[in-house]
C-alpha positions as CSV (number, residue, x, y, z in Angstrom):
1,X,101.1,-23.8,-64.9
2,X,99.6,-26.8,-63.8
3,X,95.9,-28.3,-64.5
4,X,94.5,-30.7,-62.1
5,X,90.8,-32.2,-63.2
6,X,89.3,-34.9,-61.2
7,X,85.9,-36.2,-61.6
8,X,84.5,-37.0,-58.2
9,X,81.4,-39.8,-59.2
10,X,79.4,-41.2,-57.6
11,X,79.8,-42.8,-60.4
12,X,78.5,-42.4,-63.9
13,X,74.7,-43.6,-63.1
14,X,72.1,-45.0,-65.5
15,X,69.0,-42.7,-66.6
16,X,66.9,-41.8,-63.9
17,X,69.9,-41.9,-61.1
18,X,69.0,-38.9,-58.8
19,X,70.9,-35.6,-58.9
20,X,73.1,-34.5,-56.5
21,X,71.9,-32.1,-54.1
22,X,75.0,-30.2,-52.5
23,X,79.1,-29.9,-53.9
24,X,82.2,-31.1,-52.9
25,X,84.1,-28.1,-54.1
26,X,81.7,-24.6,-54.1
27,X,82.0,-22.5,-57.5
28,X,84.6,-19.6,-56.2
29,X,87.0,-22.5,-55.1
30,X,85.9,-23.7,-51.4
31,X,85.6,-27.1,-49.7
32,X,82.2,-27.7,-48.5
33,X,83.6,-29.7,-45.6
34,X,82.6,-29.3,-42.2
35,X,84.9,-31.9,-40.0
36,X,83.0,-33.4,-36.6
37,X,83.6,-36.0,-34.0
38,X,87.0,-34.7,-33.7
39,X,89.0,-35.9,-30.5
40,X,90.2,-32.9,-28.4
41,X,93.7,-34.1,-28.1
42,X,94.0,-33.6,-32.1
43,X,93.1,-29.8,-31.3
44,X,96.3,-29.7,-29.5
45,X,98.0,-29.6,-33.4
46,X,96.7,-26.2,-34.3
47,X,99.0,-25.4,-31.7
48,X,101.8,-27.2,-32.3
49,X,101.7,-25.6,-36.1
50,X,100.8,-22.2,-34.7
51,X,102.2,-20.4,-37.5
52,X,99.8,-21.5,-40.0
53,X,96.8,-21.0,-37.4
54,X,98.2,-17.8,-37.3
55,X,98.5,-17.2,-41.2
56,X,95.3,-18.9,-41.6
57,X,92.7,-16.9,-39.0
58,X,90.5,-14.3,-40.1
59,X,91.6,-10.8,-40.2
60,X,89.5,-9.7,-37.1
61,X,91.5,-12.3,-34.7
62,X,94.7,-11.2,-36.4
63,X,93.6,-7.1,-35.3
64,X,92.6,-8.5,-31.8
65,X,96.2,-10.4,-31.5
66,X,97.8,-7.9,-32.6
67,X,96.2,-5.0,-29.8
68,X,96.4,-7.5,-27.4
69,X,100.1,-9.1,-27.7
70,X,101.1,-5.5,-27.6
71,X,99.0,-4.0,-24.9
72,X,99.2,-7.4,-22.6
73,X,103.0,-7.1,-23.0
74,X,103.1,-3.2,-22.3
75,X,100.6,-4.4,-18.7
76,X,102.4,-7.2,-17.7
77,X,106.0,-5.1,-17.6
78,X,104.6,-2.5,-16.0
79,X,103.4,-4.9,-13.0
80,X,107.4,-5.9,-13.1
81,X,108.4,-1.9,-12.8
82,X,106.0,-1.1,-10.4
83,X,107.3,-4.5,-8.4
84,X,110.5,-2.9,-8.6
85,X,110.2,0.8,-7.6
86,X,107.8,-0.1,-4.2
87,X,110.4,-2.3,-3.4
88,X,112.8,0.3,-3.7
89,X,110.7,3.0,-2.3
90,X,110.4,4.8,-4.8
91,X,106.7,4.9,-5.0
92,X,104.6,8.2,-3.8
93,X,104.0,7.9,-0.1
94,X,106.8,5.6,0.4
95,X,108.9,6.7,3.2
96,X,112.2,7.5,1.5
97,X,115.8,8.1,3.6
98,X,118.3,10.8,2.9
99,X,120.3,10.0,-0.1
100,X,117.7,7.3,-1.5
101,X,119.2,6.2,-4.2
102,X,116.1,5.3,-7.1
103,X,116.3,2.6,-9.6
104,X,113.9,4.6,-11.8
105,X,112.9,8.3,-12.2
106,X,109.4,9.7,-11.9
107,X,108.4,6.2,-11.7
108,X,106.0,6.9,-8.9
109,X,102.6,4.4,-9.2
110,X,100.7,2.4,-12.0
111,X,100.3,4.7,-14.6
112,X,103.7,6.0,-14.7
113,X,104.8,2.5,-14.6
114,X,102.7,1.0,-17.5
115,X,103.8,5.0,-19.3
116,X,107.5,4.0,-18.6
117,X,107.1,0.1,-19.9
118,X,105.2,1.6,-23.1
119,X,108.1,4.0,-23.7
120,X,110.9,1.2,-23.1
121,X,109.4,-1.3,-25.8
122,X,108.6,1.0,-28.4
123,X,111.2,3.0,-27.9
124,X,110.0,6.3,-27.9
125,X,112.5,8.4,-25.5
126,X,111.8,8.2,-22.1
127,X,111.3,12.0,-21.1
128,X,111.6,12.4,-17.4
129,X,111.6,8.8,-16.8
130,X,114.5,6.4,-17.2
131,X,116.9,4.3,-15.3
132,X,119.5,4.9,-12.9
133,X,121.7,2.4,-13.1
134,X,121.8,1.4,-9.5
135,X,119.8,-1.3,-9.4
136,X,120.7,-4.7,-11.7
137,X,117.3,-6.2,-11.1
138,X,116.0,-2.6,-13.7
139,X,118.6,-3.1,-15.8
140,X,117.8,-7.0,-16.5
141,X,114.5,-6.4,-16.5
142,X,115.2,-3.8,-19.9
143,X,117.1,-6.2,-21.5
144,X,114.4,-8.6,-21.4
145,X,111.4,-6.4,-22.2
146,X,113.9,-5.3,-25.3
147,X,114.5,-8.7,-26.8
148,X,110.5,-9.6,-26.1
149,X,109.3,-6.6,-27.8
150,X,111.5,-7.3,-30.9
151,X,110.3,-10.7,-30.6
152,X,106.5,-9.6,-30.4
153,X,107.2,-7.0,-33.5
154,X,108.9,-9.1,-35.9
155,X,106.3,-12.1,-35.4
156,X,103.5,-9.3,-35.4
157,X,105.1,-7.8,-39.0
158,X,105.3,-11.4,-40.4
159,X,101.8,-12.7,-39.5
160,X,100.3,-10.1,-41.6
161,X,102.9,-9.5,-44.2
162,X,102.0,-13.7,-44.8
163,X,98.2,-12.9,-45.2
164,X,98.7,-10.0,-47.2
165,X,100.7,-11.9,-49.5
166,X,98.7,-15.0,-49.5
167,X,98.6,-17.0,-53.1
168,X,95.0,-17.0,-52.6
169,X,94.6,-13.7,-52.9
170,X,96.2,-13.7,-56.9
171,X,93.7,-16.7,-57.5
172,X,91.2,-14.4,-57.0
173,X,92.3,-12.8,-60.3
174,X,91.7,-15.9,-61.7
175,X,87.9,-17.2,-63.2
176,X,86.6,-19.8,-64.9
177,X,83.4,-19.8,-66.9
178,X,80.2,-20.2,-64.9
179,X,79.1,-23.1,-67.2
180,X,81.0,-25.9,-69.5
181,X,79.9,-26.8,-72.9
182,X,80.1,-29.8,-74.9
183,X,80.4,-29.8,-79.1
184,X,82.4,-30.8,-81.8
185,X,86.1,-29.8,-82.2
186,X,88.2,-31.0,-85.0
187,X,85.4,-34.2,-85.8
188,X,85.8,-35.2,-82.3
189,X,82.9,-34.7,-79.0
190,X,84.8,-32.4,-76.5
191,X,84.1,-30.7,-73.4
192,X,85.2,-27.3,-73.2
193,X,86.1,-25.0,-70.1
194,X,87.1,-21.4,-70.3
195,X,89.6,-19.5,-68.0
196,X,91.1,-16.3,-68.1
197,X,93.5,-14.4,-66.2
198,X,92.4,-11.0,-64.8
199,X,96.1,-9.8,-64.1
200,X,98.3,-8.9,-66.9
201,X,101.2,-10.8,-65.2
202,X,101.8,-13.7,-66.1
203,X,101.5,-17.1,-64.1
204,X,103.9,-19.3,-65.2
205,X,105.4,-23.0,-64.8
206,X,104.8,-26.2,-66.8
207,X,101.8,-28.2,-67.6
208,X,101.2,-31.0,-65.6
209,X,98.0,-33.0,-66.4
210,X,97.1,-35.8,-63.3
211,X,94.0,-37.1,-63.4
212,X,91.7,-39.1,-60.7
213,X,89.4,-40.3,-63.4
214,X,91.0,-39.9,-67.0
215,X,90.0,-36.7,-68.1
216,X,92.9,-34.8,-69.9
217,X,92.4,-31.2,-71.1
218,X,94.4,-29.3,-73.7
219,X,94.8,-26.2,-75.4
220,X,95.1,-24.5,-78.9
221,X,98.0,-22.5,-77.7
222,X,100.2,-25.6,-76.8
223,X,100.1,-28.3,-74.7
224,X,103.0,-28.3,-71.8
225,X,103.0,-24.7,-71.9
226,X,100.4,-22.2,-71.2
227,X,100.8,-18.5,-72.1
228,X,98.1,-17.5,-70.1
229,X,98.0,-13.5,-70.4
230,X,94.8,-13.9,-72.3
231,X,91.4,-16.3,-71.9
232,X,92.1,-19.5,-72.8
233,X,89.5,-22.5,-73.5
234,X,90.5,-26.1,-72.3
235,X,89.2,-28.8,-74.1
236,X,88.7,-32.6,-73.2
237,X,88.0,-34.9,-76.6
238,X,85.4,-37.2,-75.3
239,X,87.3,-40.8,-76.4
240,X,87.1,-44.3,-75.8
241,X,89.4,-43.6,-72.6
242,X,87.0,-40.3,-71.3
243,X,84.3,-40.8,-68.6
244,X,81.8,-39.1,-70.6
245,X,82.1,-41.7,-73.4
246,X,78.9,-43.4,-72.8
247,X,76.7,-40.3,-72.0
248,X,74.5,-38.8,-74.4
249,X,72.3,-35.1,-74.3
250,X,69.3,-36.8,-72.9
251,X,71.1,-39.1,-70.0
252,X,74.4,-36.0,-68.9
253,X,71.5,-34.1,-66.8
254,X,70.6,-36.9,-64.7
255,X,74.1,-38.0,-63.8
256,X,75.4,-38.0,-60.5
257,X,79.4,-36.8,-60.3
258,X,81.0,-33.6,-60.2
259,X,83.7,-32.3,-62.0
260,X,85.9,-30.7,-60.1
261,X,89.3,-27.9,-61.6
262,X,92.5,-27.5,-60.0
263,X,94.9,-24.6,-61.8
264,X,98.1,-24.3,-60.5
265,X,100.5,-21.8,-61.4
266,X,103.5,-19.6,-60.0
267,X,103.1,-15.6,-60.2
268,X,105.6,-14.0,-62.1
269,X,105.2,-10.7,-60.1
270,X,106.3,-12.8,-56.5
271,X,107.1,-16.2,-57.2
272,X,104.5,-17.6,-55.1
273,X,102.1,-20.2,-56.2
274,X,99.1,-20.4,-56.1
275,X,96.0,-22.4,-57.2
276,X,92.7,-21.8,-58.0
277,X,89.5,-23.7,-58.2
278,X,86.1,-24.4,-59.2
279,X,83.7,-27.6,-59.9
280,X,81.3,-27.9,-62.4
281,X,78.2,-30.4,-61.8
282,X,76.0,-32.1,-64.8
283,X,73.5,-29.0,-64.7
284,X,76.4,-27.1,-65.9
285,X,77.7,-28.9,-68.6
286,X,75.8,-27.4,-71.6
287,X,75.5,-30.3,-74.4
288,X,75.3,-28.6,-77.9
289,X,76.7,-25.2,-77.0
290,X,80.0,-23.8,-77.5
291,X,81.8,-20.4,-76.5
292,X,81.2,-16.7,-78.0
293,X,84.1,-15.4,-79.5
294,X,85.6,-13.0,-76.8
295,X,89.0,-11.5,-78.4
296,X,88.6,-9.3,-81.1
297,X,91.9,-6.5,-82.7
298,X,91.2,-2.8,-81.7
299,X,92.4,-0.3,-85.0
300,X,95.2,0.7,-82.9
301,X,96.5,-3.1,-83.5
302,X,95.9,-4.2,-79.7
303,X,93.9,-7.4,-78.6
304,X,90.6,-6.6,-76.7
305,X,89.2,-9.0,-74.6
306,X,85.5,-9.0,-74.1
307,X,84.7,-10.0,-70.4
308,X,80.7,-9.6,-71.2
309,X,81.0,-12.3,-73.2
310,X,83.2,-14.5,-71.0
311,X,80.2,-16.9,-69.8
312,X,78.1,-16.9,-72.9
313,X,77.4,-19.6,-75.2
314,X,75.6,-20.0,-78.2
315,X,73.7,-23.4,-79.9
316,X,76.0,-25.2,-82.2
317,X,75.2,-28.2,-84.0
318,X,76.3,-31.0,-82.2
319,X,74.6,-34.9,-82.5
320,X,72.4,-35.5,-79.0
321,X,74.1,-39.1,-79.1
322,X,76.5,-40.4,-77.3
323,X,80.1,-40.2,-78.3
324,X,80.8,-43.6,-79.4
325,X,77.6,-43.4,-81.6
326,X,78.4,-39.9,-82.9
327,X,82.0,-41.2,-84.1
328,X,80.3,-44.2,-85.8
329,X,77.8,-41.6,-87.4
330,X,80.2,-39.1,-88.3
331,X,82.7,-40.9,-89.9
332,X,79.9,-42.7,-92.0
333,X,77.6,-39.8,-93.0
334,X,79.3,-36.5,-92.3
335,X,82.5,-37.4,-94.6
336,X,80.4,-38.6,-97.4
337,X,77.8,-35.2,-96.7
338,X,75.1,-37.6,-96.1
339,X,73.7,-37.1,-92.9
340,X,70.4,-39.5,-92.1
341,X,68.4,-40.5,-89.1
342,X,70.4,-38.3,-86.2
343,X,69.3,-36.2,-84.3
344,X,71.1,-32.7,-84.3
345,X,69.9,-30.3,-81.2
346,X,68.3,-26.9,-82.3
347,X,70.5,-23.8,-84.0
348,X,67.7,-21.5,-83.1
């Protein structure tokens, strides 16, 4: 399981800097990109990687390729059949010798020509209709319609077998609180984020931490190693070396940057990994709150988890300074129990 946290900045502003109006990353995980200006030749690439365009395209374009790779296939050899029977004479209204030999049966005008190519690539049974062997051109012409209808089925079966099994579609079942909190942990500032994940499979693989700016998260439960099968809360400890060093309760709201959560992770169920993100901006980074308690033990000895609670957080007394300053404070008054001239934010 890997955690990527970058803070995008533009960058940690002085008081008064104006807030950001719009996100880099939306809450559910999206890129609010729109690309323009693009030269037509780079278009070209889409279809050079086709695959992925495939893979990639909404579900209504995959339904439409799918009726019309099919149907535009079952058309286009049925032009070739019907080719081949009028110039046989083997068409209605043809004028046919004795002993006319046909290269197809009850082939005898469009319909039972695009009937006949329908029955030859999905391979139904032909009925009355079928080949007679006396002509190679029909019997080439089945061989190829054969291989391109196993070509058009197994590309068909693999487009949407790929979407249906997309990794996006597990991080999905992954959800990160709507807001982050700030407060003390263990004497120290830290900025918390809750996660939970809503399968009970696991997601597995090893903690990675890579940072743009420095901002390292951890975890109670262990550090390279996540056992995610229940909500977890990452913390950050706010230090000399954290971006948020210098901020204090009164200036975080008026900062301009975005803080922006990558989780990687491989699904135990299918091996496939996935990753799932969100972004949190200064509005939602609650100073002076930290998360309700969300797990509790059911008398039948099982852990309960308490989604309705997943987003909530309560007022916790935590100094509205900034973290260099609280340090200095806290490691000269809260240690001896005297605690003078700081301001603590409201437990009410």
């Amino acid at each position: 399981f890997c955690l990527l946290a970058k803070l995008l900045q533009g960058h940690i502003q002085p008081a008064g800097h104006p807030n950001p109006k719009t996100r880099l990353v939306t809450k559910d995980g999206h890129c609010n990109i729109e690309l323009g200006n693009v030269e037509y030749s780079n278009h070209f690439a889409y279809l050079l990687d086709f695959w992925t365009t495939f893979v990639e395209i909404r579900w209504r374009f995959v339904i439409l390729l799918f009726v019309a790779s099919f149907m535009g296939s079952w058309f286009v050899f049925s032009l070739l059949w019907y080719w081949i029977a009028k110039n046989n004479g083997d068409l209605s209204g043809q004028n046919r010798t004795n002993g006319h030999l046909r290269c197809i049966d009850n082939v005898n005008g469009l319909t039972t020509a695009f009937l006949y190519s329908l029955e030859t690539q999905t391979t139904i049974g032909y009925g009355g209709r079928a080949l007679t062997g006396h002509c190679a051109g029909s019997v080439a012409l089945i061989v190829v319609q054969s291989l391109v209808g196993v070509f058009i089925n197994c590309f068909m079966c693999g487009v949407i077998l790929a979407k249906i099994s997309l990794p996006k579609k597990r991080a999905k079942t992954v959800t990160f609180s709507d807001t982050a909190a700030i407060c003390l942990k263990k004497g120290s500032l830290c900025l918390l984020i809750r996660v939970a994940n809503l399968r009970k499979t696991l997601l597995i693989g090893k903690t990675v931490i890579l940072d743009q700016v420095d901002i390292d998260f951890a975890v109670d439960a262990g550090k390279d190693n996540l056992f995610f099968v229940c909500p977890l809360t990452l913390y950050h400890v706010i230090d000399r070396s954290s971006p948020f060093y210098k901020l204090s309760a009164d200036t975080l709201p008026q900062q301009d940057f975005e803080l922006v959560v990558f989780l990687d992770g491989t699904a135990e169920s299918t091996s496939s990994s996935c990753q799932v993100r969100t972004s949190y901006i200064p509005q939602e980074i609650q100073w002076g709150y930290n998360f309700l308690p969300i797990i509790t033990r059911t008398k039948t000895g099982k852990y309960y988890v308490d989604f309705s609670n997943f987003s909530k957080s309560v007022r916790v007394a935590v100094p509205a300074l900034r973290a260099d300053q609280t340090l200095r404070y806290t490691s000269r008054y809260i240690n001896k129990s005297i605690i003078k001239n700081v301001t603590f934010t409201s437990t009410k």
